[in-house]
C-alpha positions as CSV (number, residue, x, y, z in Angstrom):
1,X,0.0,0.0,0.0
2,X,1.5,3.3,-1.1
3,X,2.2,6.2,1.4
4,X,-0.1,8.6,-0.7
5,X,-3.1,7.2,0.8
6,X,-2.2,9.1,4.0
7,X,-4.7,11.8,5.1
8,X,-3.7,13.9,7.8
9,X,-7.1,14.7,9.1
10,X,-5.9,13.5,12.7
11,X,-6.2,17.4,14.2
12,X,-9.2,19.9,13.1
13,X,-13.3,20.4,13.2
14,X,-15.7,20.4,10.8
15,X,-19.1,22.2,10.2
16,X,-22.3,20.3,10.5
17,X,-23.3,21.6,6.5
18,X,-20.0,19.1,5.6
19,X,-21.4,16.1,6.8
20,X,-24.9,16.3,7.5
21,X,-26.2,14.3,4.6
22,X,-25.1,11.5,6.6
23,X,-27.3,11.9,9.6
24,X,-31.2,12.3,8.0
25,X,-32.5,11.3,4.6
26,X,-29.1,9.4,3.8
27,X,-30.6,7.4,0.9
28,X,-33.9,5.3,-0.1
29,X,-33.2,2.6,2.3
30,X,-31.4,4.5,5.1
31,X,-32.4,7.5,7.2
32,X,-28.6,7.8,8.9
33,X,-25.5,6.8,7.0
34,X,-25.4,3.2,7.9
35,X,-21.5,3.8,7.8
36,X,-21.9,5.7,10.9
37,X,-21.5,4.4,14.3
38,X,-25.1,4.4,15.7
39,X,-24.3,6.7,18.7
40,X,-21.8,9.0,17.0
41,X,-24.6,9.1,14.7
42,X,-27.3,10.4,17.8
43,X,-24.8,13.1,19.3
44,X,-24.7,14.7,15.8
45,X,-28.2,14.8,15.2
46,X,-28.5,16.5,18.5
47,X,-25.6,18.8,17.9
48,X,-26.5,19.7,14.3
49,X,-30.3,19.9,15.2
50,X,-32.2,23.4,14.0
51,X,-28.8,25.0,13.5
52,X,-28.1,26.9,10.4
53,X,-25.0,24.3,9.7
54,X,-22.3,26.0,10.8
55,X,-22.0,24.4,14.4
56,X,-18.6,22.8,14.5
57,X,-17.0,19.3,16.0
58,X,-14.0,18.1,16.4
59,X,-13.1,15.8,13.6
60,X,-12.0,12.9,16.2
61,X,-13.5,13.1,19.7
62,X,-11.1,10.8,20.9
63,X,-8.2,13.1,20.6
64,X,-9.2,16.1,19.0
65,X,-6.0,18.2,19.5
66,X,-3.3,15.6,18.9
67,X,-1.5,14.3,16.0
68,X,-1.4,10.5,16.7
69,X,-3.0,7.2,15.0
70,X,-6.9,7.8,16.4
71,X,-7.9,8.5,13.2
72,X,-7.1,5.2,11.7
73,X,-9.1,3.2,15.3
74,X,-11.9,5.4,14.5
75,X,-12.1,4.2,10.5
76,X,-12.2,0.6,12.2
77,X,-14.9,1.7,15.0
78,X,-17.6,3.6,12.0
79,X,-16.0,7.1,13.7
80,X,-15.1,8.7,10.6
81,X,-17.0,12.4,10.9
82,X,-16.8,12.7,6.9
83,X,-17.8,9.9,4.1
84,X,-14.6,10.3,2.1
85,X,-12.9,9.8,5.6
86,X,-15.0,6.8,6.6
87,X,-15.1,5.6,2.8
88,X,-11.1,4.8,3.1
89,X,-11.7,1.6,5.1
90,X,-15.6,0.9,4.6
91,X,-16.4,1.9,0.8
92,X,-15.7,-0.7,-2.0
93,X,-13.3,1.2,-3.1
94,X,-11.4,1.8,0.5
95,X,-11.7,-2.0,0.7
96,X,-9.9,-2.7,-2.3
97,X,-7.4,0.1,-1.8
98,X,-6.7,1.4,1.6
99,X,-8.0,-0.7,4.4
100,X,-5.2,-2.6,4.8
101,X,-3.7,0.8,5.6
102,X,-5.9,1.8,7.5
103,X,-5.4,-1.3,9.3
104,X,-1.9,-0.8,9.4
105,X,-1.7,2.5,10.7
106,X,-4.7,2.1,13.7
107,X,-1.8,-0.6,15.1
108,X,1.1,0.8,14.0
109,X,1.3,4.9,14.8
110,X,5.4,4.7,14.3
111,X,4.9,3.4,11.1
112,X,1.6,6.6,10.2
113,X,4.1,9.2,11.9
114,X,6.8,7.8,9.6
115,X,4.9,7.8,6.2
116,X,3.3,10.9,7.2
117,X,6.7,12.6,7.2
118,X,7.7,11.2,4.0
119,X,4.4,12.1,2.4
120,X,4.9,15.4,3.4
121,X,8.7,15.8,1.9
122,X,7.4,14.5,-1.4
123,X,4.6,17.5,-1.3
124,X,6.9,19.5,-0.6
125,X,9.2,19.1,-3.4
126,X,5.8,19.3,-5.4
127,X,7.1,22.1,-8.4
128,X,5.1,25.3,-8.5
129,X,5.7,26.1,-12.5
130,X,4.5,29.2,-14.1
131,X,0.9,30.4,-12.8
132,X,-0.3,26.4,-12.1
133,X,-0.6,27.3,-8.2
134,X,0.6,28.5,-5.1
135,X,2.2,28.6,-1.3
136,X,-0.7,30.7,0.6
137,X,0.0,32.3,3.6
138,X,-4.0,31.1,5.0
139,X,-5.0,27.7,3.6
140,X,-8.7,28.9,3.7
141,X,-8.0,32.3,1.2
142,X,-6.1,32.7,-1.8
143,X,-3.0,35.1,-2.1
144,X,-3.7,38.8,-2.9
């Protein structure tokens, strides 16, 4: 399994607009996401309830504000806040290409830390030619 499969959404919240679809209405047969662990599932009806969407959680409860491995357990456990987190080890196509990882990495958070760091060395070295991109100074807002 190939380092690039990383995502490095161990640290950081998101709005309840993001993932919302998951929790009412999901599809035909489902009203909740049935990807979603049942009672994560009931703390962010209750969180998201009547808002206007822009209520916030912490991406991983289990250790919102630290870089480590959670991430990964919580893929295994149905924890994953957003679908294209979740999807990794529970989707077809996670199953055929990243669960082992994600299997890997909940064990393993030497080996995460390690990939992570090479991960980010080959982004880095990334080449910016011409007008195809950017370094910005905020993630969230273009360069003026």
């Amino acid at each position: 399994m190939k380092a690039e499969s990383i995502r490095a959404h161990t640290i950081g919240r998101s709005r309840c607009v993001l993932f919302s679809n998951r929790l009412s209405n999901f599809s035909a047969t489902n009203s909740v996401d049935p990807m979603l662990d049942a009672s994560l599932a009931d703390s962010l009806q209750s969180l998201c309830a009547g808002g206007d969407g822009n209520q916030t959680t912490a991406l991983y409860v289990s250790s919102a504000d630290v870089f480590d491995n959670y991430y990964y357990q919580n893929l295994l456990a149905n924890k994953g806040l957003l679908s294209s987190d979740q999807g990794l080890f529970s989707s077809p196509e996670g199953t055929a290409n990243t669960k082992d990882l994600v299997r890997t990495y909940s064990h393993d958070e030497v080996q995460f830390f390690c990939n992570f760091g090479w991960s980010m060395i080959k982004m880095g070295n990334i080449p910016l030619t011409g007008s195809e991109g950017e370094i910005r100074k905020n993630c969230r807002v273009v360069n003026s």
